[in-house]
Phi, psi and omega in degrees: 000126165304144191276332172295322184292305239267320191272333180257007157292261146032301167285352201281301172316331184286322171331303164315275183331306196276343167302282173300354157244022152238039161304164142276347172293331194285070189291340198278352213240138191247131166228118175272039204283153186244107188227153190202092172280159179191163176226135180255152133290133148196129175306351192196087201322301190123193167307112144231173202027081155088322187262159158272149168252163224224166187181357191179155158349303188297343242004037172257153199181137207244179187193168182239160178185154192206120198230138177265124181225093145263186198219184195171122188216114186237139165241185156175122217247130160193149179014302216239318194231121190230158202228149146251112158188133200265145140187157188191136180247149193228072194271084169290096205256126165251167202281303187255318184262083200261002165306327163316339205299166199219153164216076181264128172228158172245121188230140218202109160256168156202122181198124238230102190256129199240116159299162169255046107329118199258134168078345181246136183194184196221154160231158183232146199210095180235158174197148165270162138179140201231119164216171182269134186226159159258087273230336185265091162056049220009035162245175187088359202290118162287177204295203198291333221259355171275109187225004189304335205255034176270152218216146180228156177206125205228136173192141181240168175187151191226099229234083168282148187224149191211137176220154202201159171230157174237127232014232175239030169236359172223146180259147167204178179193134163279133150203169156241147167232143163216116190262160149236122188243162181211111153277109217278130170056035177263320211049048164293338198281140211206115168236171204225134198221125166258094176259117196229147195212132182226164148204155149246172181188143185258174340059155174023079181043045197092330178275012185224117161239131178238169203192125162250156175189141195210098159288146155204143200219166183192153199202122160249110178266165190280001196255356196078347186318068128328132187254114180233127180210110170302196122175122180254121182215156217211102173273160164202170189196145145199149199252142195261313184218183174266006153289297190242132173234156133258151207228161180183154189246164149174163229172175166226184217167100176222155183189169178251017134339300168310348203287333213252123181292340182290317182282322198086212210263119146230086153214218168094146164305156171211164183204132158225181168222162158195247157210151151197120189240198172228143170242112227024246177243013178238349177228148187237140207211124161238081179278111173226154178229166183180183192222117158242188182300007191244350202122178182323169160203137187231169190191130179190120157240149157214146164238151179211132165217132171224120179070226181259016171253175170202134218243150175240149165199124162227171190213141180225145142253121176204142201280132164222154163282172184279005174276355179091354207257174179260152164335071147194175195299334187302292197295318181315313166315291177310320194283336195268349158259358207274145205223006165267170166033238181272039205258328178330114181295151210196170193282356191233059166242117213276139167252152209203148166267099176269117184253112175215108206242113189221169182210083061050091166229122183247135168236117183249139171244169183288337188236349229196153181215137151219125178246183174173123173243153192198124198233161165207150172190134177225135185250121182268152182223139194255340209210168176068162196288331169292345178308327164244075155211155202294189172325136139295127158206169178136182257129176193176167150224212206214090155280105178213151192222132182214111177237104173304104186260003162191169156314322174265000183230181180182137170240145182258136172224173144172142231218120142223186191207133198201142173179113223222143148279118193282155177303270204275026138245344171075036175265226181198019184317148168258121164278150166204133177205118214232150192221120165206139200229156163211146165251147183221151181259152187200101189053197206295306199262005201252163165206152126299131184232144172210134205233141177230109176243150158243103175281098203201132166225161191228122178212167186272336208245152182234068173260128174260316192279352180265351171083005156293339164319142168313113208213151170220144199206121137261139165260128162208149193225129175247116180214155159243133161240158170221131162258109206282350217220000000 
């Protein structure tokens, strides 16, 4: 499909919407516009087509840039038809480098339509979206001011659905989806088709819940390559006590994925089994252990909240592709379109076993929020040119504190700090990127923002066009909004 045609269908429709919802008929319909003006700082202009630009020893070179964003949010919910849908452009001028300038928009549809068929309706899913990517494990990604990885990514999709109960303990639903996604100058582009049918049911008063489910699935690139992917899977639960269920899986896997030497064997049975309760009132726990086609697989969270702290731990084993999603047709559809960071889809997509470990805690006071997450994952790759070569492994964590200091301001902080080893270059960068902002309400619909960022990666390979290279960037941005509604 031309992507141009593709885009101004896409405007047509938003177009349509906001025309019916500023009808006087459309009573039901909430419309929200924004405009957010700002002027950025920055030490260190960035990328462009790949390079830096230079201007002195250091390599680094600052700039002033001044950016407009409105926005513009309409929903509406009724009986039969309920709708979401955004759009907002983000134009942005810099003072000395004006090769710089970004004109990035967004457009978001969603939208769940019920015939008067009682139980039969469609959804509809359309979207623009132009961002800056990060080609190194997304991180390290920097302010407004990194635009060499820019990228539009456009996709629409159309899901009729049918839904039915058989008495009163079991429910199911048929639907088909078909999509199109398009990415500008990747040559990526792709569409896609689904048939999918579930039912549950309970049982012996509740205490028995079963589940079916039967996916087919399909992936066309515009280059001819195709993707077929199955999965039949058979749920079950029975709660044991008013605490405790037991829970369990068991399923098939079939796809022409094997066919291709670069992945190997992703099919095959699976099966897991497990638990998952409450230990009084305050903590919730789930443990399952099972088998897919790579080997064990184990999965175990507890969460606890007392009082205003709450505390998290999980641990996953899971089949993933080099797009990050775990192994099934739902996600392999998604990974296989997917156009961030290193998610590009590409000839080579490997499959790896993600051991992934977290620790979590949030504490909210009536005025104050502070959370901190801390992570490790190390990825073994079973298939594809990274099997021999070593690993992905690294980790990291996350801080952010949010305080209210009056009804009209609030200050912000949040902190992160990363660090990985890449597979096929064997480098290590380290990220650090620490943020602190404050908002002020400034008469009833307006507000002031005021922003601090700091941006820095330290790596062994000092390759620039690939953005592994070493970089250090401070930001500070003064901006005003107004919400017209």
């Amino acid at each position: 499909m031309n992507h141009h045609l593709h885009a101004r269908a896409l405007r047509t429709v938003f177009a349509a919407t906001l025309a019916l919802a500023c009808s006087p008929a459309a009573a039901q319909w909430d419309v929200r516009p924004s405009i957010f003006t700002s002027v950025l700082y920055t030490d260190n202009v960035g990328f462009r087509n790949g390079l830096f630009l230079f201007d002195d020893d250091s390599g680094q070179t600052d700039d002033i840039s001044y950016a407009v964003t409105p926005r513009i949010a309409i929903s509406r919910e009724g009986a039969r038809w309920n709708l979401e849908s955004t759009y907002q452009v983000q134009v942005r001028r810099f003072v000395e480098f004006d090769e710089n300038r970004e004109n990035l928009q967004n457009f978001q549809l969603e939208s769940d339509y019920q015939l008067l068929i009682d139980r039969v309706g469609f959804l509809v899913n359309a979207g623009i979206e132009q961002f800056v990517i990060d080609r190194q494990l997304g991180i390290g990604g920097t302010t407004a001011n990194r635009i060499a990885n820019l990228t539009e990514f456009r996709n629409a999709a159309i899901e009729p659905y049918y839904t039915f109960d058989i008495g009163s303990n079991t429910s199911g639903r048929l639907s088909y989806r078909r999509g199109e996604n398009e990415v500008e100058g990747q040559g990526f582009d792709s569409s896609n088709e689904q048939i999918r049918a579930t039912i549950n049911t309970s049982l012996a008063g509740g205490r028995w819940t079963l589940g079916g489910t039967f996916t087919d699935s399909g992936v066309e690139f515009e280059t001819g390559r195709e993707v077929s992917l199955q999965r039949i899977a058979l749920d079950g639960a029975y709660r044991l006590t008013p605490r405790t269920q037991i829970v369990m899986q068991v399923g098939q896997d079939s796809n022409d994925i094997g066919s291709d030497s670069v992945f190997g064997d992703v099919e095959g049975t699976f099966w897991m089994a497990g638990v998952r309760g409450k230990v009084g009132a305050a903590t919730d726990y789930e443990l399952r252990a099972g088998r897919q086609f790579f080997g064990n697989s184990i999965f175990a969270s507890v969460e606890r909240t007392r009082g205003r702290l709450t505390l998290s731990f999980s641990y996953q084993e899971q089949a993933n592709t080099f797009g990050g999603g775990a192994i099934s047709p739902q996600a392999l559809i998604a990974l296989t379109t997917d156009v961030r960071g290193i998610d590009l889809p590409n000839a080579t997509q490997d499959v790896f076993i993600s051991n992934l470990l977290s620790f979590g805690m949030a504490y909210t006071r009536p005025r104050s929020t502070l959370s901190f997450n801390i992570f490790n994952d190390n990825r073994e790759f079973l298939s594809g040119q990274d099997a021999l070569q070593q690993d992905d492994r690294g980790g990291g964590l996350q801080l952010s504190y949010s305080l209210e200091l009056s009804p009209e301001s609030r200050l912000r902080f949040s902190g992160t700090y990363q660090r990985f080893t890449i597979r096929r270059t064997q480098d290590e960068p380290e990220d650090i990127r620490v943020e602190l902002g404050w908002r002020r309400s400034v008469l009833e619909r307006a507000y002031m923002d005021l922003r601090f960022v700091h941006n820095q990666r330290q790596s062994i390979t000092s390759t620039q066009i690939t953005g592994s290279g070493n970089f250090d960037e401070n930001t500070v941005e003064l901006g005003f909004g107004y919400e017209f509604w």
